[in-house]
ChimeraX commands (.cxc) that place a marker at each C-alpha (Angstrom):
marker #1 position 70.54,101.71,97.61 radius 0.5
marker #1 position 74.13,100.97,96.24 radius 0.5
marker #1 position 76.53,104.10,96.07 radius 0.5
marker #1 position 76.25,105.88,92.95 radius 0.5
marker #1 position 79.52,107.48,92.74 radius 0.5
marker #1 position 82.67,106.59,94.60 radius 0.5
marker #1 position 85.55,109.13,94.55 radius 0.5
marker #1 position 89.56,108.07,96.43 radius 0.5
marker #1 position 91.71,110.25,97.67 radius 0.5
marker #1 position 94.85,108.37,96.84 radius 0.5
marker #1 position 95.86,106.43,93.26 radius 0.5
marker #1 position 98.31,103.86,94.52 radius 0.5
marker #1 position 98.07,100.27,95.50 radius 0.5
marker #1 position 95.11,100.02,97.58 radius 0.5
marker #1 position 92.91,102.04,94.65 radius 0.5
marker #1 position 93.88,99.73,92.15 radius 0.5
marker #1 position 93.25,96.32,94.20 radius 0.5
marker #1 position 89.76,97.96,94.52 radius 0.5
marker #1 position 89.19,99.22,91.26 radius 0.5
marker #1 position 89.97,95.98,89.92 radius 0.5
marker #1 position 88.26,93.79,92.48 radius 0.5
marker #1 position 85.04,95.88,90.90 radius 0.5
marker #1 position 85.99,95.71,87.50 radius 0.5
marker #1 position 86.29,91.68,87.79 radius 0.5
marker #1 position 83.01,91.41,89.35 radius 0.5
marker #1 position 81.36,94.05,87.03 radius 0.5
marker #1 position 80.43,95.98,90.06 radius 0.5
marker #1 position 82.04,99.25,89.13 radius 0.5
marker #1 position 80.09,102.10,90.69 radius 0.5
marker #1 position 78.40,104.37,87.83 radius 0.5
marker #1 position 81.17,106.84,88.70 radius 0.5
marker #1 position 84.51,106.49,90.35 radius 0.5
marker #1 position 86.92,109.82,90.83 radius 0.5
marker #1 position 90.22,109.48,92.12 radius 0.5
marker #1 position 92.64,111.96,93.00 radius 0.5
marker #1 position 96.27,112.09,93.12 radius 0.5
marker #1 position 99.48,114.13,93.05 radius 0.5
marker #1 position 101.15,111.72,90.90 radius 0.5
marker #1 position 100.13,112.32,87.24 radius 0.5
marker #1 position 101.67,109.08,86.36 radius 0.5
marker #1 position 100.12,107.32,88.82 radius 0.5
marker #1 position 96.48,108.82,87.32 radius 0.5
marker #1 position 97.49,107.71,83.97 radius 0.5
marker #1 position 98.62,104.12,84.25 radius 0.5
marker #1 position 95.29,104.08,86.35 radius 0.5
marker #1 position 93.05,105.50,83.27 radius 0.5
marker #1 position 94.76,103.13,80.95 radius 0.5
marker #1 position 93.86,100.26,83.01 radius 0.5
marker #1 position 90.13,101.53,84.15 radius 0.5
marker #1 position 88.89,104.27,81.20 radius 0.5
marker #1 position 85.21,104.78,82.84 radius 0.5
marker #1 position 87.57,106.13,86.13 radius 0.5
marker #1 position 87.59,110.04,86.04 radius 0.5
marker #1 position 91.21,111.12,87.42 radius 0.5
marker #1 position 92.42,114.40,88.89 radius 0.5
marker #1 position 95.46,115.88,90.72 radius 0.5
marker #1 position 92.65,118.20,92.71 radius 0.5
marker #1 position 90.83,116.09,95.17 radius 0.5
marker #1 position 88.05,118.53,95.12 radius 0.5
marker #1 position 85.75,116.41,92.45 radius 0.5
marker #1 position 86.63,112.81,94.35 radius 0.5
marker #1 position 86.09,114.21,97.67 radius 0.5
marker #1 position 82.29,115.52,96.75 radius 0.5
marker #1 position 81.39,111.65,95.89 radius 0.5
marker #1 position 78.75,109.65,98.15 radius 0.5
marker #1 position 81.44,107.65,99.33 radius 0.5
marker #1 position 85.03,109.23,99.75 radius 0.5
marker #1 position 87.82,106.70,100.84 radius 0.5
marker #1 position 90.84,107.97,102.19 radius 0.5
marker #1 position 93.48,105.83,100.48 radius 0.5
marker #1 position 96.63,108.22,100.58 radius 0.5
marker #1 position 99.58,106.03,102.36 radius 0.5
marker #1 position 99.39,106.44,106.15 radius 0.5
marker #1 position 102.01,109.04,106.72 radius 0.5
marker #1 position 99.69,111.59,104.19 radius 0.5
marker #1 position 96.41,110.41,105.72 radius 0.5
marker #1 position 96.12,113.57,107.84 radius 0.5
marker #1 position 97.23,115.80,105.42 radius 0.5
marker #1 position 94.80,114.25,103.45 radius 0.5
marker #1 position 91.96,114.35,105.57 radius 0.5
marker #1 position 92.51,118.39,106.51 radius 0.5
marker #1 position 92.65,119.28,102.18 radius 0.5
marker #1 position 89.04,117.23,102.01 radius 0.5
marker #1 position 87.20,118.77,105.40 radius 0.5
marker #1 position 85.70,121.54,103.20 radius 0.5
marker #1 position 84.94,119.71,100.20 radius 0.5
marker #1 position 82.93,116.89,101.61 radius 0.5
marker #1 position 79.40,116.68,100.38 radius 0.5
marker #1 position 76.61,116.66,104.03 radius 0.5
marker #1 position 75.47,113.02,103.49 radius 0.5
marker #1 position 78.98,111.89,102.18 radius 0.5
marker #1 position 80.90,108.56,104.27 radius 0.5
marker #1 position 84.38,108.72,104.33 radius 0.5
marker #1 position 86.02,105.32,104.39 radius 0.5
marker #1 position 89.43,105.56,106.06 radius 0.5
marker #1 position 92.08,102.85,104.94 radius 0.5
marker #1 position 94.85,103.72,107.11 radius 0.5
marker #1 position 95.82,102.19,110.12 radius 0.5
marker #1 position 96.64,104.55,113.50 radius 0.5
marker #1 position 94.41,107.06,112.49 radius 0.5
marker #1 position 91.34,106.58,114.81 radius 0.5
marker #1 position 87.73,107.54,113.99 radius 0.5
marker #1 position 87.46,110.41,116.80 radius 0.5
marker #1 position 91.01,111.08,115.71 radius 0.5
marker #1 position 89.96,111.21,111.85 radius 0.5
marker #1 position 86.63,113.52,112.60 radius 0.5
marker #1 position 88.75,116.28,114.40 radius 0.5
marker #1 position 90.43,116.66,111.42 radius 0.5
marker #1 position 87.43,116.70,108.94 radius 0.5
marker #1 position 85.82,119.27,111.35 radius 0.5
marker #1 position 83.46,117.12,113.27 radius 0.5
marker #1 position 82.35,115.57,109.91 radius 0.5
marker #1 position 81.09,112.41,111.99 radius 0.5
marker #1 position 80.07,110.24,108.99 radius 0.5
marker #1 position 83.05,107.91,109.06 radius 0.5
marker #1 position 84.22,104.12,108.77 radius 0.5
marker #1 position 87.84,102.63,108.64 radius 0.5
marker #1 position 88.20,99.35,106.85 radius 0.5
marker #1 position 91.18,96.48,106.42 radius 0.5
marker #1 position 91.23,95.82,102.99 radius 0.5
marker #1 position 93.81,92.88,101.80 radius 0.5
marker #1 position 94.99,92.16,98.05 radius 0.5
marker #1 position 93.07,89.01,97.52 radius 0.5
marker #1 position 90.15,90.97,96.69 radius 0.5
marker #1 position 91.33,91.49,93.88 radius 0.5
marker #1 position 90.13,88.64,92.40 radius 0.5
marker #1 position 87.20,88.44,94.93 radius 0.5
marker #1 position 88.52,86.48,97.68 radius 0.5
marker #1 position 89.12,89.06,100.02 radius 0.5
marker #1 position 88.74,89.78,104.08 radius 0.5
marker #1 position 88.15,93.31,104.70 radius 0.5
marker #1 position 86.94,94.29,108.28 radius 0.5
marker #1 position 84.75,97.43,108.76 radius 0.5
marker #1 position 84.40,99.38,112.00 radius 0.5
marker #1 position 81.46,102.02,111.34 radius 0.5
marker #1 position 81.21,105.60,113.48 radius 0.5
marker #1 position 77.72,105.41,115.55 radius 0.5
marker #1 position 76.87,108.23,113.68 radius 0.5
marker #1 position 76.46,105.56,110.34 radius 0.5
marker #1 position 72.80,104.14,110.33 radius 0.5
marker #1 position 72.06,100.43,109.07 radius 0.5
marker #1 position 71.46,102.05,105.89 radius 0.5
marker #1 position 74.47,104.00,105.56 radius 0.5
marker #1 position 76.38,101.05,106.43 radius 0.5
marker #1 position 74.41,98.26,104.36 radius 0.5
marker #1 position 75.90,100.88,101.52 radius 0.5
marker #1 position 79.42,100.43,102.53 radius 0.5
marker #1 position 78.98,96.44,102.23 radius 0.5
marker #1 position 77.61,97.13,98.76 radius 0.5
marker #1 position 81.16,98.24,98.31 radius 0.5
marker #1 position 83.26,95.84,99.64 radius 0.5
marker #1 position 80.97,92.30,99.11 radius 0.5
marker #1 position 82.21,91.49,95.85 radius 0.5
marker #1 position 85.78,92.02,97.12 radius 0.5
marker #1 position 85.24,89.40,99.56 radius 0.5
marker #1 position 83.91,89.11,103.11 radius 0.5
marker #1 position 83.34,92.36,105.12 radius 0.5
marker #1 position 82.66,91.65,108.83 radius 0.5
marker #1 position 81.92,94.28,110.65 radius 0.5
marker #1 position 84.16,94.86,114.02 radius 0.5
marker #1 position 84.60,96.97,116.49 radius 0.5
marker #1 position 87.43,99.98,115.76 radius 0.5
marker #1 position 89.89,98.56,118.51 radius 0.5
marker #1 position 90.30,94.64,116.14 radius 0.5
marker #1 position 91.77,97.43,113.29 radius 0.5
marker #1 position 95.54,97.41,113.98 radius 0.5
marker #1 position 95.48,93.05,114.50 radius 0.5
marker #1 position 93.58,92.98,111.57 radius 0.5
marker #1 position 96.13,94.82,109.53 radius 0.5
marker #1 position 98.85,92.63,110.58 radius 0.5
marker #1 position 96.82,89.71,110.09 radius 0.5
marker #1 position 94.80,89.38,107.24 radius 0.5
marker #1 position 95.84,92.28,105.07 radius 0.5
marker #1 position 99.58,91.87,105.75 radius 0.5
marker #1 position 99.17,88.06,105.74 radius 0.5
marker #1 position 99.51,87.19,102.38 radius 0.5
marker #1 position 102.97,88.64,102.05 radius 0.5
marker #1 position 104.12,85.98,105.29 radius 0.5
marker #1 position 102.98,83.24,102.75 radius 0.5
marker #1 position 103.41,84.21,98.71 radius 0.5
marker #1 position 107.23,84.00,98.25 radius 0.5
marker #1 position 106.84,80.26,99.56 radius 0.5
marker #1 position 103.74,79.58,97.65 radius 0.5
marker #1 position 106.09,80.40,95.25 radius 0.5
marker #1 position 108.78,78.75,95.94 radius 0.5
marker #1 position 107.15,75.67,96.31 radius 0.5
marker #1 position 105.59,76.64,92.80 radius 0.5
marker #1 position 108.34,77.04,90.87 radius 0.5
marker #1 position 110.19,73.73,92.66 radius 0.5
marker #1 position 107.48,71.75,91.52 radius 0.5
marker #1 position 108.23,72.72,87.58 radius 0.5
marker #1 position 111.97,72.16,88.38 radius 0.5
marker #1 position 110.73,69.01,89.71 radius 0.5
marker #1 position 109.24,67.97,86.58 radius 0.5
marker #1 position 105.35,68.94,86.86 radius 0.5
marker #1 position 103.92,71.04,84.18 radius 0.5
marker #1 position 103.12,74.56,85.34 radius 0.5
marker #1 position 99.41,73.45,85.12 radius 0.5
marker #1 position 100.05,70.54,87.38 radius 0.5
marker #1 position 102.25,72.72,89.66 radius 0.5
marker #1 position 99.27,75.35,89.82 radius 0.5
marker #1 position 96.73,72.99,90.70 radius 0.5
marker #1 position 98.83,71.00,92.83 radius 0.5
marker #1 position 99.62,74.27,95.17 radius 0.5
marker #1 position 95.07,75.46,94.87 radius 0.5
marker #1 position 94.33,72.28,96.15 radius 0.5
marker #1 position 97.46,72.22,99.02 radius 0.5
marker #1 position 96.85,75.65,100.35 radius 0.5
marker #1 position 93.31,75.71,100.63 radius 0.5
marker #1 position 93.05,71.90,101.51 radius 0.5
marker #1 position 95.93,72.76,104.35 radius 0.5
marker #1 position 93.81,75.56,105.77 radius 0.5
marker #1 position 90.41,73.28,105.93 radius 0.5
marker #1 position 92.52,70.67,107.70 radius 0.5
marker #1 position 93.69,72.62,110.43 radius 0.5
marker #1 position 90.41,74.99,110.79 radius 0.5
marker #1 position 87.89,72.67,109.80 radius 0.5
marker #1 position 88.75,68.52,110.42 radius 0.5
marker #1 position 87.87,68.91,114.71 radius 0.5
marker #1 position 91.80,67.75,115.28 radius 0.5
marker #1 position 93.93,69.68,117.37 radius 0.5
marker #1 position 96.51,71.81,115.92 radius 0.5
marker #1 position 99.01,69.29,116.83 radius 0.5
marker #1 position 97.10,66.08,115.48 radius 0.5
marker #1 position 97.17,67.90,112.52 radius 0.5
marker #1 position 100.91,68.73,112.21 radius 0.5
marker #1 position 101.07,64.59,113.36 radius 0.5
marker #1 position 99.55,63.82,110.17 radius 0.5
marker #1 position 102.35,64.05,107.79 radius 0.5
marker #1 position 105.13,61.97,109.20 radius 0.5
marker #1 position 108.02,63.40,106.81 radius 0.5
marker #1 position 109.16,67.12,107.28 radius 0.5
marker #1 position 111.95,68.34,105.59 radius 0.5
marker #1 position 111.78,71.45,106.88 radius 0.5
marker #1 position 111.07,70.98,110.71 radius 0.5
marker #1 position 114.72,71.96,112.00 radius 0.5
marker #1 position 113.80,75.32,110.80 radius 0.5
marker #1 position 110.59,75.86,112.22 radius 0.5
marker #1 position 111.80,77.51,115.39 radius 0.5
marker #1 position 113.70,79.79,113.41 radius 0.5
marker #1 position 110.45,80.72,111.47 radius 0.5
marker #1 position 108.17,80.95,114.58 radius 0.5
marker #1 position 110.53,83.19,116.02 radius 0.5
marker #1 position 110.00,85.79,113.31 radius 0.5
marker #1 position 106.34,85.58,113.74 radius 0.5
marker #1 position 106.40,85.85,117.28 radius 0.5
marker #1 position 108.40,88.70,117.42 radius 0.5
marker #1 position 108.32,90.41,114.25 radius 0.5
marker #1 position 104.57,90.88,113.59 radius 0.5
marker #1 position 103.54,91.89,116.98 radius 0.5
marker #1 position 106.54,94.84,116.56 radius 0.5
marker #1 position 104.83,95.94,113.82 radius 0.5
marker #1 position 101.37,95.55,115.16 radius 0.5
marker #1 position 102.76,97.80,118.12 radius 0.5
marker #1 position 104.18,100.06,115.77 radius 0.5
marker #1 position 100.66,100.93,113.92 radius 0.5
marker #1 position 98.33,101.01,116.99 radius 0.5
marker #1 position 97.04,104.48,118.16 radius 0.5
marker link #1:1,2 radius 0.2
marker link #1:2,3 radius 0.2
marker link #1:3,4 radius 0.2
marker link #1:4,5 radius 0.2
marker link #1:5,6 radius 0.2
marker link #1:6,7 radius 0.2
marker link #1:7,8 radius 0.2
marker link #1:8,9 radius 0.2
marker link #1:9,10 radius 0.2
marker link #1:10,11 radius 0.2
marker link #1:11,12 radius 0.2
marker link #1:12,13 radius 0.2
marker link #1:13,14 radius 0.2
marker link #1:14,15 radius 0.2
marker link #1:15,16 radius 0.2
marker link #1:16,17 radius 0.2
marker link #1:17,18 radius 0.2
marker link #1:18,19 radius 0.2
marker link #1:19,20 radius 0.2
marker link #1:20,21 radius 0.2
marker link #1:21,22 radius 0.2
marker link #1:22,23 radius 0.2
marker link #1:23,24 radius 0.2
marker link #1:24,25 radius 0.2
marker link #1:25,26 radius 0.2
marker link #1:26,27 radius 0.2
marker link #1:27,28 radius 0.2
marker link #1:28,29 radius 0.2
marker link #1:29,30 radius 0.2
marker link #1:30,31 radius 0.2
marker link #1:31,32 radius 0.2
marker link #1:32,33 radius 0.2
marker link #1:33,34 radius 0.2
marker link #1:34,35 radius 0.2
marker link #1:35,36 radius 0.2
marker link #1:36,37 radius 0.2
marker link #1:37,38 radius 0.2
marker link #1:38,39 radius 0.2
marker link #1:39,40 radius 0.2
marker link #1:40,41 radius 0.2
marker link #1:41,42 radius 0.2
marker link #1:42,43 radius 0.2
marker link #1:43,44 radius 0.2
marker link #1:44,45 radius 0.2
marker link #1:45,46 radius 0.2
marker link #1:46,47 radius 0.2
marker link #1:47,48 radius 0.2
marker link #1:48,49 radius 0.2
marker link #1:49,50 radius 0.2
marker link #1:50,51 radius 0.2
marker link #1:51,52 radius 0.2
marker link #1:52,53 radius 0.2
marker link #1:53,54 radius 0.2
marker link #1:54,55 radius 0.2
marker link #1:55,56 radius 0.2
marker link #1:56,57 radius 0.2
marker link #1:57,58 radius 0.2
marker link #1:58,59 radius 0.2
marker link #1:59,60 radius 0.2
marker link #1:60,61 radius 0.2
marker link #1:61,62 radius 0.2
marker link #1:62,63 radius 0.2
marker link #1:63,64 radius 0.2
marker link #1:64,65 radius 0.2
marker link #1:65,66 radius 0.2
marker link #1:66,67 radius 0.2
marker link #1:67,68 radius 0.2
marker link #1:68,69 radius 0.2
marker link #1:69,70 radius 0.2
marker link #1:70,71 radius 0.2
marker link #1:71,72 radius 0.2
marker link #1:72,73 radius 0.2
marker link #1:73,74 radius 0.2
marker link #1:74,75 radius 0.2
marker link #1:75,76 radius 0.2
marker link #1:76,77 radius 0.2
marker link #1:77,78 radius 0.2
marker link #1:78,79 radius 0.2
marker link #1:79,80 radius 0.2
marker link #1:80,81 radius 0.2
marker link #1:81,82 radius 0.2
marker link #1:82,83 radius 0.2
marker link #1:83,84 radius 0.2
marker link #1:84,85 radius 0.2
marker link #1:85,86 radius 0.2
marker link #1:86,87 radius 0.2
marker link #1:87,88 radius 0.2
marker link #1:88,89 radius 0.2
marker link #1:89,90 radius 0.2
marker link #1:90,91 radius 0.2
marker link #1:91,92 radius 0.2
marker link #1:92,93 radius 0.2
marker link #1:93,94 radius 0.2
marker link #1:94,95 radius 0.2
marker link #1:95,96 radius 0.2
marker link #1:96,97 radius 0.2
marker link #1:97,98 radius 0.2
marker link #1:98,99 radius 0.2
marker link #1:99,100 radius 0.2
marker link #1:100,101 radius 0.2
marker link #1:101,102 radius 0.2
marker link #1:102,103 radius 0.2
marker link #1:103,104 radius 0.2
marker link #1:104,105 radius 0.2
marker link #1:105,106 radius 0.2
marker link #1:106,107 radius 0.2
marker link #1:107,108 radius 0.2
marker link #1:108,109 radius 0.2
marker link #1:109,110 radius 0.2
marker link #1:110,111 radius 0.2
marker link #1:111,112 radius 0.2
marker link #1:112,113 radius 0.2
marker link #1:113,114 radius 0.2
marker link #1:114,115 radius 0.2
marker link #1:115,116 radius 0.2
marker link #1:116,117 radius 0.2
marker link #1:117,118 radius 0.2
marker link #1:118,119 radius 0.2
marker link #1:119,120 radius 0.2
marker link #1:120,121 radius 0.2
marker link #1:121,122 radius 0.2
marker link #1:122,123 radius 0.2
marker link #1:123,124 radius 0.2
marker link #1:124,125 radius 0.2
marker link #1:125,126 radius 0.2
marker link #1:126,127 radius 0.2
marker link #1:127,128 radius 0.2
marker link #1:128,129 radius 0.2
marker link #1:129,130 radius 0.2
marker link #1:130,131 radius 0.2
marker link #1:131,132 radius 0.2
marker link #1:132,133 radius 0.2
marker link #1:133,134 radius 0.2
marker link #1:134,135 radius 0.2
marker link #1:135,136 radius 0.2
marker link #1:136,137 radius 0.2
marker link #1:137,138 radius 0.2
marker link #1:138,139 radius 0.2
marker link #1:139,140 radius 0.2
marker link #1:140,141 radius 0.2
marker link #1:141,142 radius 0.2
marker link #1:142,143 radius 0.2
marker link #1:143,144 radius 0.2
marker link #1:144,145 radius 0.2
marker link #1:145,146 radius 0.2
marker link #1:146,147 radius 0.2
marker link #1:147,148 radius 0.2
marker link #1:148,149 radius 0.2
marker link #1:149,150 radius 0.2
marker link #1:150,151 radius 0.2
marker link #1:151,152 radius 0.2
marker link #1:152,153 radius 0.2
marker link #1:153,154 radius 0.2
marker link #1:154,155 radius 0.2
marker link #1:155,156 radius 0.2
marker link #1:156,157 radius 0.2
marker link #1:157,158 radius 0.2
marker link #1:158,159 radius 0.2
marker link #1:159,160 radius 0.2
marker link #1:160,161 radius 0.2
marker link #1:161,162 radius 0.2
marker link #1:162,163 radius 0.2
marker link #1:163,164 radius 0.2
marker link #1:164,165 radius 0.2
marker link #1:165,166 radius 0.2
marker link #1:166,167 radius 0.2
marker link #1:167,168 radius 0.2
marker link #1:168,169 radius 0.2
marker link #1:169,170 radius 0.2
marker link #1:170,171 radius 0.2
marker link #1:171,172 radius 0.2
marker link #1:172,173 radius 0.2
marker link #1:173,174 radius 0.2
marker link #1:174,175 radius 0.2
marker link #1:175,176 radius 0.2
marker link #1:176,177 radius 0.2
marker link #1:177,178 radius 0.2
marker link #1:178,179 radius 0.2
marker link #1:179,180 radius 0.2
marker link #1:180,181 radius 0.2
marker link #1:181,182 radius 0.2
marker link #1:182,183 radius 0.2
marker link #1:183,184 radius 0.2
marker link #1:184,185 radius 0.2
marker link #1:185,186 radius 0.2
marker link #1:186,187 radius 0.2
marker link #1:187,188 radius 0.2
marker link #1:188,189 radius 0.2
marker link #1:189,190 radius 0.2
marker link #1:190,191 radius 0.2
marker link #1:191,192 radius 0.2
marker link #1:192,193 radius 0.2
marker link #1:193,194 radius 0.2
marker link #1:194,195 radius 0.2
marker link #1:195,196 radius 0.2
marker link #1:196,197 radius 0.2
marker link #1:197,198 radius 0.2
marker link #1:198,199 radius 0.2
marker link #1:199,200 radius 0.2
marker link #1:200,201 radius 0.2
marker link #1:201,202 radius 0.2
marker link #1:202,203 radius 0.2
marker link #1:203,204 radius 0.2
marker link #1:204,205 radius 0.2
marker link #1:205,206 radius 0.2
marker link #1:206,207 radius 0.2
marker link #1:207,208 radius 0.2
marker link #1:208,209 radius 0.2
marker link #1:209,210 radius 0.2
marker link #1:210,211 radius 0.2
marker link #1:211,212 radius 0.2
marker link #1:212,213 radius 0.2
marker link #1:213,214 radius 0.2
marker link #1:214,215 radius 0.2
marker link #1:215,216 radius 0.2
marker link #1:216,217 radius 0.2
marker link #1:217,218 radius 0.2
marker link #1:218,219 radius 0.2
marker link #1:219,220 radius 0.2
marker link #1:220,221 radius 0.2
marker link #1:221,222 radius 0.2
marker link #1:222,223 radius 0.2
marker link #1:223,224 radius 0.2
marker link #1:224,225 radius 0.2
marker link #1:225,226 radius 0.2
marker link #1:226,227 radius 0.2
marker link #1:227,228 radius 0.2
marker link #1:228,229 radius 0.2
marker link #1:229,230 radius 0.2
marker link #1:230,231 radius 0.2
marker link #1:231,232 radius 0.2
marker link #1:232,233 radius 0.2
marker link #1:233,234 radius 0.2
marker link #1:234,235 radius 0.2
marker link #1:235,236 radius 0.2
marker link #1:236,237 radius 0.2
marker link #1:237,238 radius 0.2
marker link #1:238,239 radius 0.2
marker link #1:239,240 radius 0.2
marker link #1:240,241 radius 0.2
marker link #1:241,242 radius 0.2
marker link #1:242,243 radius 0.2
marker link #1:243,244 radius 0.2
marker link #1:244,245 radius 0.2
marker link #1:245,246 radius 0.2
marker link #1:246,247 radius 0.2
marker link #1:247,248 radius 0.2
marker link #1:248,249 radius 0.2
marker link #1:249,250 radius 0.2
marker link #1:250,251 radius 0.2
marker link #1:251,252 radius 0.2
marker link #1:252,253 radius 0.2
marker link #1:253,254 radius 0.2
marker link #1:254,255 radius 0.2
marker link #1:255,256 radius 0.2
marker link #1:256,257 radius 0.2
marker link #1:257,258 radius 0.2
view
């Protein structure tokens, strides 16, 4: 049986991606509470979504069948301790924070064992998501086919094993922001280029995706498939750029891990 009410501890970013990854798919829950400090934050989220019931007290979106922790990471804890008494005996709580482990996360909910972390990434906001789940033993098949419920018409929601969190993160749901501001670029050069925006729009669908089944998908090697296109105007600055992705990401990824 699908969740019947939903609450979030947290109103920013990561809410909203959800909220309207739902509202696209008409998948809304029958009841969605969110809590958050910021009142402004609760009421440019009621504008946008009027069914959603808003509160600065997290005591009404923390007694919900599903409770997702989606404070930034640096309040998760915080967080976690203010909901511990609140949470209802059959309740999941659906960490979104990297770091934060699930032993680490129960000893602050006061053994409350009922737990799951997931990855979630912007694209699901239109439904094209990737968001990972690693599930606490103490979920059964059940429990856990209600947590897909959730997150299938965001997108795809394999479930993992806790330690593939932290690569995750810095993979799929940090990934889009390696690639949007030259999806972009390469947008908007088009129109300066003299394609219509519609032209440009379809012209970058068809690249990106088409790209992507090319190298994953055509049985070529990674370098038969960079061999395909013989001009490269940008190939003196590909070290450069593999640099920062060999260095940079796995910093962060470091950073984040437990």
């Amino acid at each position: 049986m699908n969740p019947s009410s939903v609450g979030f501890i947290g109103g920013g970013r990561i809410t909203r991606i959800i909220l309207e990854g739902w509202r696209r798919s008409n998948s809304l829950p029958p009841h969605v509470e969110v809590s958050d400090p910021n009142a402004e934050s609760l009421r440019r989220l009621q504008t946008r979504f009027p069914s959603v019931a808003v509160s600065i007290e997290p005591t009404g979106a923390a007694a919900q069948e599903v409770v997702f922790l989606a404070t930034p990471p640096a309040n998760v804890s915080d967080a976690a301790r203010q909901i511990a008494p609140k949470l209802g005996r059959e309740s999941i709580v659906v960490s979104l924070a990297p770091k934060l482990t699930l032993a680490a996360l129960g000893a602050l909910l006061n053994g409350f064992g009922r737990l799951a972390r997931a990855n979630p990434n912007a694209p699901s906001i239109v439904g094209a998501g990737f968001n990972p789940v690693a599930y606490s033993p103490a979920l059964s098949a059940a429990d856990r086919t209600r947590i897909r419920s959730l997150f299938s018409p965001l997108g795809e929601c394999p479930e993992i094993t806790e330690d593939k969190i932290e690569a995750f993160a810095v993979f799929t749901a940090m990934g889009p922001t390696y690639l949007w501001f030259q999806m972009q670029a390469l947008r908007e050069l088009a129109v300066g280029l003299g394609l219509s925006q519609a032209e440009a729009d379809a012209g970058l669908r068809s690249l990106v995706t088409g790209a992507a089944r090319t190298l994953l998908d055509s049985g070529l090697s990674p370098a038969e498939v960079m061999d395909l296109v013989p001009a490269k105007p940008l190939a003196e600055m590909e070290p450069q750029v593999l640099e920062f992705y060999r260095t940079r990401i796995p910093a962060f990824h470091a950073k984040i891990k437990p």
